[in-house]
N, C-alpha and C positions, 0 to 999 in steps of 0.2 A: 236601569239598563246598563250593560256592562261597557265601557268606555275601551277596551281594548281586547284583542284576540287573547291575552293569557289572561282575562277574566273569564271567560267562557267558559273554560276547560281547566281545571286545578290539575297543575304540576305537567302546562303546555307547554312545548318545546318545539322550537322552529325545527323542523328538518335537518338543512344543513348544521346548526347545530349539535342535534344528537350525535347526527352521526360523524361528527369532524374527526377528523385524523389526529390520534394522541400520539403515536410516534414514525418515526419511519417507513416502520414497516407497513402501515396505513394506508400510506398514502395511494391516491390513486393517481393518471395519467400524469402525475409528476415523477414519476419513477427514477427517471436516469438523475436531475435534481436531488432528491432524497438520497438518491447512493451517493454523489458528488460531496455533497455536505457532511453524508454519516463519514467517509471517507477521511476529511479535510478532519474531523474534532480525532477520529480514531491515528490519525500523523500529527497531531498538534501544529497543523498546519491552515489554519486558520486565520483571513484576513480580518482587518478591526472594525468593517466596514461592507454590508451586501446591501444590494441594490434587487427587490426582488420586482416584478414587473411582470403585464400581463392583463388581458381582460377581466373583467370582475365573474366572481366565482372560481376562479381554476387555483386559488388556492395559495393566494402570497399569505398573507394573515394566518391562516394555520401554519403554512412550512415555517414562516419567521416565530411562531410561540413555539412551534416542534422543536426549530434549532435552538432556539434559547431554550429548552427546556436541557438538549443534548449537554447543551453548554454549561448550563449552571447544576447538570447531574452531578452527588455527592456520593453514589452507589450506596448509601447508609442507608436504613428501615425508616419510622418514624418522622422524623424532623426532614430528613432527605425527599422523601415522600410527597408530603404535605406541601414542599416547597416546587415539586414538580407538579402538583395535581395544583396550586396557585398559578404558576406561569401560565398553564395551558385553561383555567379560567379567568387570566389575565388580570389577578391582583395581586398579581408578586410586589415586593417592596423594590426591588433588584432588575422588575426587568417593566419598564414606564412605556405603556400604551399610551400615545398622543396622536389624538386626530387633528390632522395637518390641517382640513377643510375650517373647523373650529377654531384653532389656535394658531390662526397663519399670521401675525404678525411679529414684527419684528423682536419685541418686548419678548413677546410668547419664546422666542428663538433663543434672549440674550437668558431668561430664565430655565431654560433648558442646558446651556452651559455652563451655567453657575453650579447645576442640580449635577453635570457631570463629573465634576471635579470632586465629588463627596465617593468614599469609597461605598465600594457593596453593604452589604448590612448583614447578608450571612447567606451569600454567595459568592461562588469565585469572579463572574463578572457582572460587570452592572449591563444591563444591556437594555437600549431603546428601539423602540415601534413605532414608526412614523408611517399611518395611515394615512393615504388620500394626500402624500408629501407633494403631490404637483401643485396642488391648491393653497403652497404657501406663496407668500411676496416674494418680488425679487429684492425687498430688503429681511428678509427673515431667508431669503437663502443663501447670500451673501453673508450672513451672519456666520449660519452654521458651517460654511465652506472651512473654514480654517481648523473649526473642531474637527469637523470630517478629514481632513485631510493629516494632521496632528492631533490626534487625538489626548486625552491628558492622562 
């Protein structure tokens, strides 16, 4: 008996899933967002630090792998490529998904600083995802305050 829904069905795909929003132009009810951002990377005017925020579903987690993908574009074929089509399945070496709900403590916080300080790996930035961030301690948010605020 199959023990989960992508056993059922070879090569099942949740919904929202499929059909996520790969770049900008994508996106859906987040429109005015998407121009704001594609704006900010097109003036190299970009803060070190967003806060995206929102009920569940409307789409922080794809816009924050969208803009990291905008952000660490190398406009080259091949390698360029591969390393966009990584971001946006979210195992880039360069751009660290961490689920906050998981790894909320402190430790988890002072190890994410350490991992900041190391440069890209063959991206322009390194850039992190912090899922579900409310769900961390207030000693793992006190932690990160300072990297956020100075970043290295």
């Amino acid at each position: 008996m199959p023990e989960t829904a992508t056993e059922t069905v070879p090569g099942y795909q949740v919904l929202a899933r499929r059909y996520r929003s790969r770049n900008f132009g994508e996106v859906v009810g987040q429109e005015s967002i998407a121009e704001t951002l594609e704006r900010a990377i097109e003036r190299d005017r970009t803060a070190h630090a967003y806060l995206f925020c929102g009920t569940r579903g409307v789409g922080k987690t794809s816009m924050a792998r969208i803009f990291a993908r905008a952000l660490n574009a190398t406009g080259s074929e091949g390698e360029g490529k591969a390393v966009e089509d990584a971001i946006l399945r979210g195992e880039d070496m360069d751009v660290v998904e961490i689920d906050g709900a998981s790894n909320n403590g402190v430790q988890d916080a002072r190890d994410l600083i350490a991992n900041a300080s190391i440069r890209p790996a063959r991206s322009p930035f390194k850039i992190y995802i912090i899922d579900e961030v409310h769900m961390l301690s207030n000693a793992a948010f006190n932690a990160l305050l300072k990297t956020m605020e100075e970043p290295p």
